[in-house]
N, C-alpha and C positions, 0 to 999 in steps of 0.2 A: 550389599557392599562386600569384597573378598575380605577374607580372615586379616590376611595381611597389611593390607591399608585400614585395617580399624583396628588393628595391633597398632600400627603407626601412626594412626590419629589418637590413641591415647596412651602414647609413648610419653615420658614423663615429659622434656622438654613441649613437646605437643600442649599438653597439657596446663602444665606452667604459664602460657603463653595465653591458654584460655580464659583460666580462674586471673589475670591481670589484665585483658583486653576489656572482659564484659564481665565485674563480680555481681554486679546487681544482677543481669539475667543468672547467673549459678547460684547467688543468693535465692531468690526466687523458685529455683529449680528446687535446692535443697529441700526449702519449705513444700512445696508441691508434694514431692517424692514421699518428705517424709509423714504428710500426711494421710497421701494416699495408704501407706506401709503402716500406723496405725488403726485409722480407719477400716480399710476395707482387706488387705492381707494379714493381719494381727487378729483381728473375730474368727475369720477363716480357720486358722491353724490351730486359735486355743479351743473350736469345735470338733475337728480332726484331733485334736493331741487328749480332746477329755475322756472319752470312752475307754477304759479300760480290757483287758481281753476278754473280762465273762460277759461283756455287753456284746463284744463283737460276735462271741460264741452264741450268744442269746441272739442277736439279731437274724443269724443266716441259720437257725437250729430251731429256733421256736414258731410252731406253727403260726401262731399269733401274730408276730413281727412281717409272716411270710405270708399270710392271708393279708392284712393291711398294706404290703406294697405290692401282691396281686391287685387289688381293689383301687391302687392309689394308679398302678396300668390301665386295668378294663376303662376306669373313667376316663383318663387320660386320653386314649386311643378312641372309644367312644366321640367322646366331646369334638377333639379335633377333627375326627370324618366330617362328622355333623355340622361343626362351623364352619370348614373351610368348603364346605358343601354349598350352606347357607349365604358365605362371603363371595363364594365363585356367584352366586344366583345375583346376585346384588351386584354386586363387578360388571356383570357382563350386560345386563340390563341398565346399568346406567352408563354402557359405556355407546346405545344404540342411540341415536339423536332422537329418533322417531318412537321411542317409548315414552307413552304416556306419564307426566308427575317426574319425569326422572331426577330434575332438580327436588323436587323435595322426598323423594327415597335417598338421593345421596347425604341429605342431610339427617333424618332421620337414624341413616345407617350410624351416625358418630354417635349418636347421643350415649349409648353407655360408656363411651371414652371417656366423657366430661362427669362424669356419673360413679360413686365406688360399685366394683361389680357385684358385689352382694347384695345390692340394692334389689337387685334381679332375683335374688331367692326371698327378700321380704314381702315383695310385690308382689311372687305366686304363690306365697302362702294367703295371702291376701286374698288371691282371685281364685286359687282351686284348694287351701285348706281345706279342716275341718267346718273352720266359720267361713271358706272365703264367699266373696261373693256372687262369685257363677257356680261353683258345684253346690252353696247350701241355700244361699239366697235367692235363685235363679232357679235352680234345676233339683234342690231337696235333699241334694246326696250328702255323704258323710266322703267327702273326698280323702284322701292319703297320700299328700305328696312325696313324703318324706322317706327317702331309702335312695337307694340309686338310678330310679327311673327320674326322679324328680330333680335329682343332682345334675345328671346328663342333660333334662331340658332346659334345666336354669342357666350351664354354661356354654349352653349353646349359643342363647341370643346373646349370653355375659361377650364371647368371646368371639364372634363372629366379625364386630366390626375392625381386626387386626386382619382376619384374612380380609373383608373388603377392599381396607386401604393399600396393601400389597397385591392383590390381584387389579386393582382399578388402574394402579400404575403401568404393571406390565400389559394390557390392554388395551388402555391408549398408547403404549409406544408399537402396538402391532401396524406395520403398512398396510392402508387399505388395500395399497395394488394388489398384494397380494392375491386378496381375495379375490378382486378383477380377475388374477390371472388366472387362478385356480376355476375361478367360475368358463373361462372361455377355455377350457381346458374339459369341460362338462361334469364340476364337481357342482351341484347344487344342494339347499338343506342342509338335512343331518349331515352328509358327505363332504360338504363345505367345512361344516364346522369340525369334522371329527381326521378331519385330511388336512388343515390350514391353522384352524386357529385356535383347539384344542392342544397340538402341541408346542404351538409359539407359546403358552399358556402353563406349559408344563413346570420348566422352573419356578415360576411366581408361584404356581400349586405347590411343589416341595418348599421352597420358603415361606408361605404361611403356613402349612402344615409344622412344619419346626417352631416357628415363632408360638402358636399357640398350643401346640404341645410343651412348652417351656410355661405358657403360663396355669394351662390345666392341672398340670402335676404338681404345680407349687401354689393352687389355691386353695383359701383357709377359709373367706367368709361363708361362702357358697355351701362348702360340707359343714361347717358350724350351723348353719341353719336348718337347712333341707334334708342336709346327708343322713339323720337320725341316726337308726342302728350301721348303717354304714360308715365304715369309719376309715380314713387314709391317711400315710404318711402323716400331711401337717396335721390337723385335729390331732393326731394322738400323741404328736410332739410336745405343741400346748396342753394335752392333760396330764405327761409327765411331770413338766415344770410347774404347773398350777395344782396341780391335784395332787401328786406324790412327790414332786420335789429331787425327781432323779434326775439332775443334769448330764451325768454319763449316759442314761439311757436317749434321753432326749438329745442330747451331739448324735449319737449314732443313727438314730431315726432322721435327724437333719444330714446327714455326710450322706446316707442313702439317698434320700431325696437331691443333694447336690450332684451326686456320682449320676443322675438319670437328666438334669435339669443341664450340666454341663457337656456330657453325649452331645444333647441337642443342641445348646450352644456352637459348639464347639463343630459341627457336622455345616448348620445355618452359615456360621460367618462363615469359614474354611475353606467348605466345601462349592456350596450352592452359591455363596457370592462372591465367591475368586474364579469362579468358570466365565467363561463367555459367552452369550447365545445371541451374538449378533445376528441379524438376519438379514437386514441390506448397509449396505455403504451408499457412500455420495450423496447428492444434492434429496431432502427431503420432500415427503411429497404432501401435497396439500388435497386430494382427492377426499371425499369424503364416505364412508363406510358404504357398503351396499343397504339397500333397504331390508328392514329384518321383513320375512315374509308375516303377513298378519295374521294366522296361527299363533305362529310362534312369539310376536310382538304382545299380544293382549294374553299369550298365556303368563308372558315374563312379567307385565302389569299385573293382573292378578295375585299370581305367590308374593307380588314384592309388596303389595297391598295390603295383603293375608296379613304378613311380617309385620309392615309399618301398624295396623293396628294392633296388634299382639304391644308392640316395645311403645307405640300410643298408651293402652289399657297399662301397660306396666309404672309408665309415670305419672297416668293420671289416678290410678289409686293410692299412689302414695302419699300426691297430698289431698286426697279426698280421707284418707284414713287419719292424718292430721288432724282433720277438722271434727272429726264423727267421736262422738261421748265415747260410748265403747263398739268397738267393731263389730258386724254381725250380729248387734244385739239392739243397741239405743244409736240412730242415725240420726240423731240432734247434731245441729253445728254447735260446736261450742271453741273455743281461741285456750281451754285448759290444757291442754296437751302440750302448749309452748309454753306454758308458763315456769313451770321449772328445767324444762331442755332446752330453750331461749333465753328467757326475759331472769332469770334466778340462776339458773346454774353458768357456769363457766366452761362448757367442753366445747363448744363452735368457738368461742373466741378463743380459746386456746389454740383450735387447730388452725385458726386462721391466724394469729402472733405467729404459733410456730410453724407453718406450710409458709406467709411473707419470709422469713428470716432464711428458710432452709432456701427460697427459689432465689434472693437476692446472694447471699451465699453459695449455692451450687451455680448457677450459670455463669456470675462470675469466677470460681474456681474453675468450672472446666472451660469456660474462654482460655483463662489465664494457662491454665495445664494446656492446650490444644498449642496454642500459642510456643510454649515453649519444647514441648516435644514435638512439632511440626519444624519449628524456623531452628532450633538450640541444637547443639552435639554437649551432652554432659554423658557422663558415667549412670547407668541406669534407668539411662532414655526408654529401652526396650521394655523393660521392667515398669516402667511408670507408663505406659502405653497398653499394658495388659491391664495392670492394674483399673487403669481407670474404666474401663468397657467389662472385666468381671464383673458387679454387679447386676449388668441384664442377665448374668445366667445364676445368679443365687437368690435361691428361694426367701422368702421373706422370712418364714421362720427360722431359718440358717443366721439370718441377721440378726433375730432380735434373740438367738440363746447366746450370737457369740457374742453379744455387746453385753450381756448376761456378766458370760465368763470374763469378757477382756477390760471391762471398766466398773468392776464391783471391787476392787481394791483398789490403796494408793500409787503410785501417785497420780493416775485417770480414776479417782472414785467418781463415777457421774449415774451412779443409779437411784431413781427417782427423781433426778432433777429431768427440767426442760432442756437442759442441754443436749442431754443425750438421745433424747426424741429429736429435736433438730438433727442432730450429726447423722442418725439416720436415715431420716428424710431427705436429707440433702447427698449423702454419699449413694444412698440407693439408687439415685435418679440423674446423678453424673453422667450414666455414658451416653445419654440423649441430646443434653449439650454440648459434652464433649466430641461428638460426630457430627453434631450439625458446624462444629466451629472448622472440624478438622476440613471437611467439604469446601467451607469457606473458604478458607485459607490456602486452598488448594489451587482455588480459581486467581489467586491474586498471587503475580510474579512477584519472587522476591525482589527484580531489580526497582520495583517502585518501594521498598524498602529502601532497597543497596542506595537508590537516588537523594533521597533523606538526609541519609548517613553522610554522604558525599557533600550536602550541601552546609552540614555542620551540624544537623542535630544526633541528640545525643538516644541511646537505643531508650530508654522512659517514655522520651518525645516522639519519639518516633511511633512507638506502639500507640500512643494514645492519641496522637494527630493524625496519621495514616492506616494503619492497621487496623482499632477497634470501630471506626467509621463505617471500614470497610466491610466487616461482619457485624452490624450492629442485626440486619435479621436476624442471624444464627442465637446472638443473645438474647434478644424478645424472645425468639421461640423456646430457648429453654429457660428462661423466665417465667414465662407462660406458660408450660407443661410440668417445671419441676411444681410449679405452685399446685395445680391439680391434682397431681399426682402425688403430692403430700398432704395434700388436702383428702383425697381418697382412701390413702393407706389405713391398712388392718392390718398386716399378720407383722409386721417386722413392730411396728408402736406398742399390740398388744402387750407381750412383754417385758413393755420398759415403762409402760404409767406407772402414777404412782395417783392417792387420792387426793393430791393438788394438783395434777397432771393430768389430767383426766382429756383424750379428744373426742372428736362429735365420732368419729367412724366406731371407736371401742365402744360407745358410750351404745350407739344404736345397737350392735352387737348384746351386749348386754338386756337389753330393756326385751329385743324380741327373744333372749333364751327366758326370760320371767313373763312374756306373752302380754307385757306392755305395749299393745301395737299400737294405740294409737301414740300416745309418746316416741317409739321409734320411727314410726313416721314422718311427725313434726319435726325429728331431730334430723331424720333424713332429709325430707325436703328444704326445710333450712340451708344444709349441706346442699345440696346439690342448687339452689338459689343462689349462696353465694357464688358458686362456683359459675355459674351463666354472667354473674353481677361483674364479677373480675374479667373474665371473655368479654363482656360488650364493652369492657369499661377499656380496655387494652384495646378493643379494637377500634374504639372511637377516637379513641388516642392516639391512635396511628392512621389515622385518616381510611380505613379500611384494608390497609396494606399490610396487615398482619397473617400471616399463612401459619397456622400450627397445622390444621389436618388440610390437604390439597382438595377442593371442594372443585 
């Protein structure tokens, strides 16, 4: 919109006419806005404004600070090759009809989505530790996973299935003709592939690439466990604040970590998703892919086989470790291990009160925010539209020092309560709703609005008989996801329990740094049972018509 006409759409009369036409939608805005503004831009700032200058002098000066965000890169960049390597292998084989199992590698591939990713470093301490079960029990060794070899592999398979779901999309939207034509053209094989549909390919590769380099550089479980003597940005963020208690130092080790996490944000949305890479216009074509030559079909079967057992063996020790007296040592079944991280203690039901409260809460706030910064003209529209999509680029522990700083006084004191473990759960995971609603609402003209309005109802009526009908998907699925994915969370909750507050994600954290494995276990699989329990239970409720991940 020119400068000019939106000086003159909020000229004062302009304006005047708005806040009297529709105060309920401006009421509603306000609240939105100014939610968002505490929430999610008020943590931000009071983390930027804590670090004082010898922190900042310390942070770009002290070898230590500058060995830790070398190391917080090498993983970073590592990881990301790796999985989007591992995501393209899995994309492009289940995108072949003629490949063997491919329905159930597509499924397989989600499962660490519904899963907390650190789950992924418990499970291979399990299996190639000291005790695990293939290097000590199997094959004798004194394994050593722990340093950055072990970190790289864990988040490899952690983080793999984000490039999956982004490479499988742009791969089924490639025209088969193409291929036809390339092929009658005498491109065959590798030449096909590296002449046609490696570069249709290209983009979806830099957007996974970005997306899971956003989540490498700001994970916490994975280096709490595995990382040992390696040590990155977040871990050392949280031994600030836990161990020595310097919040200035710990802001500026998280404002680093943001300043690298929002690059890539900020490159991802911008850059890579406001380009175009159309490749045909007109009428669609129903052709179906060329045959993969059978080399190449049974070689993509194979690795993808490799994979599915590896992330198989991953979940099945974990509740095989559940159940075993003590690991690696007495393989009795015994039901002890749940009995105080289940049936006694209070952190699964906590997380599960507060991951309901945060997904009932978040998907209806960013319905309601999509809603009105989609269809509304207020003042700070723009503002409230960054606002609510920041959060996919802030690191979790960026979250959990500024909600440190920002609500440890009056009159937001909320530290130690369960409040403020909601607020984060739920503000973290706004802009996955808030983009699925904004899509929605994209597709529905506003004249079946405008027709409403026309026929006498009033804009309440309107939004809630025509409008939320119309995106009720958009709200299951961020229903649906905020819950998991509150359900999942580590690094933003760690710092805001309290010993009534206690969730099942900190809690597992916990038990495996005191080498409680079987208990972390129990408390994992627990966790990650619920979490399938809610999924079947949504989707049997929806008669099977629920889409969170596009299978």
């Amino acid at each position: 919109m020119p400068k000019a006409t939106l000086a003159r759409e909020w000229s004062g009369a302009s304006l005047v006419r708005r806040l009297t036409v529709d105060p309920l939608g401006l009421g509603a805005a306000i609240i939105v806005v100014g939610l968002l503004a505490v929430f999610v831009l008020f943590p931000v700032v009071r983390v930027l404004a804590q670090p004082g200058v010898p922190e900042w002098v310390r942070l770009l000066t002290d070898p230590r600070w500058l060995r830790l965000g070398g190391n917080t890169l090498m993983i970073g960049v590592l990881s990301t090759v790796s999985a989007v390597m591992l995501g393209f292998l899995f994309a492009y084989a289940t995108s072949r009809p003629d490949v063997p199992l491919r329905n159930l590698f597509k499924l397989i591939a989600i499962l660490p989505l519904v899963s907390p990713p650190f789950v992924g470093g418990l499970a291979f301490i399990l299996l190639f530790g000291r005790r695990g079960v293939i290097t000590y029990s199997l094959l004798g060794l004194q394994g050593d996973i722990y340093g950055w070899h072990g970190l790289w592999m864990v988040q490899t398979f952690a983080f793999f299935p984000i490039a999956y779901l982004t490479l499988a999309g742009v791969l089924r939207r490639i025209n088969p003709t193409l291929e036809y034509a390339a092929q009658d053209l005498g491109a065959h094989g590798f030449r096909l592939f590296r002449t046609v549909t490696f570069p249709l390919a290209t983009p979806g590769l830099t957007s996974a690439a970005l997306l899971v380099g956003i989540y490498a550089l700001s994970d916490f479980g994975n280096p709490m466990l595995v990382g040992g003597p390696f040590k990155v940005l977040a871990t050392e963020t949280y031994t600030q604040v836990t161990g020595w208690g310097d919040l200035g130092m710990a802001s500026a080790l998280s404002a680093a970590l943001l300043l690298l996490s929002l690059v890539l944000f900020a490159v991802q949305r911008y850059w890579v998703e406001g380009r175009s890479y159309a490749t045909v216009t007109g009428k669609g074509s129903f052709a179906d892919p060329l045959p993969t030559p059978a080399p190449l079909r049974w070689g993509l079967f194979i690795a993808c086989g490799l994979v599915a057992l590896i992330l198989l063996a991953v979940y099945a020790v974990v509740f095989v470790g559940a159940f075993a007296r003590t690991w690696g040592v007495n393989w009795r079944l015994t039901l002890e291990n749940f009995e105080y991280t289940v049936f006694r203690g209070k952190q699964l039901w906590n997380s599960i009160r507060f991951a309901g409260l945060a997904a009932l809460g978040g998907s209806s706030f960013a319905v309601l925010a999509a809603f009105l910064i989609q269809r509304k003209r207020f003042p700070g529209r723009a503002a409230a539209d960054f606002a609510a999509i920041l959060p996919a680029a802030l690191p979790g522990t960026l979250i959990g020092v500024g909600y440190i700083l920002a609500f440890n006084t009056p009159p937001l004191a909320l530290t130690g309560t369960g409040t403020i473990i909601v607020a984060a759960m739920l503000f973290r995971t706004i802009p996955v709703g808030y983009r699925a609603a904004i899509a929605g609402l994209a597709q529905i003209a506003p004249s079946i609005e405008e027709g409403a309005a026309d026929l006498g109802a009033r804009p309440l009526r309107t939004l809630w008989d025509v409008t939320l009908p119309l995106i009720r998907s958009a709200f299951t699925s961020a229903l649906v996801f905020t819950f998991i994915r509150s359900m999942n969370t580590l690094s933003a909750v760690v710092f805001l329990i309290s010993p009534g507050n206690v969730v099942a994600s900190a809690s597992i954290l916990s038990l495996a740094e005191h080498g409680e494995w079987g208990q972390a276990s129990a408390m994992a699989a627990s966790l990650m049972s619920a979490v399938f329990l809610v999924l079947l239970g949504f989707r049997l409720l929806t008669g099977g018509r629920m889409r969170l991940f596009e299978l």
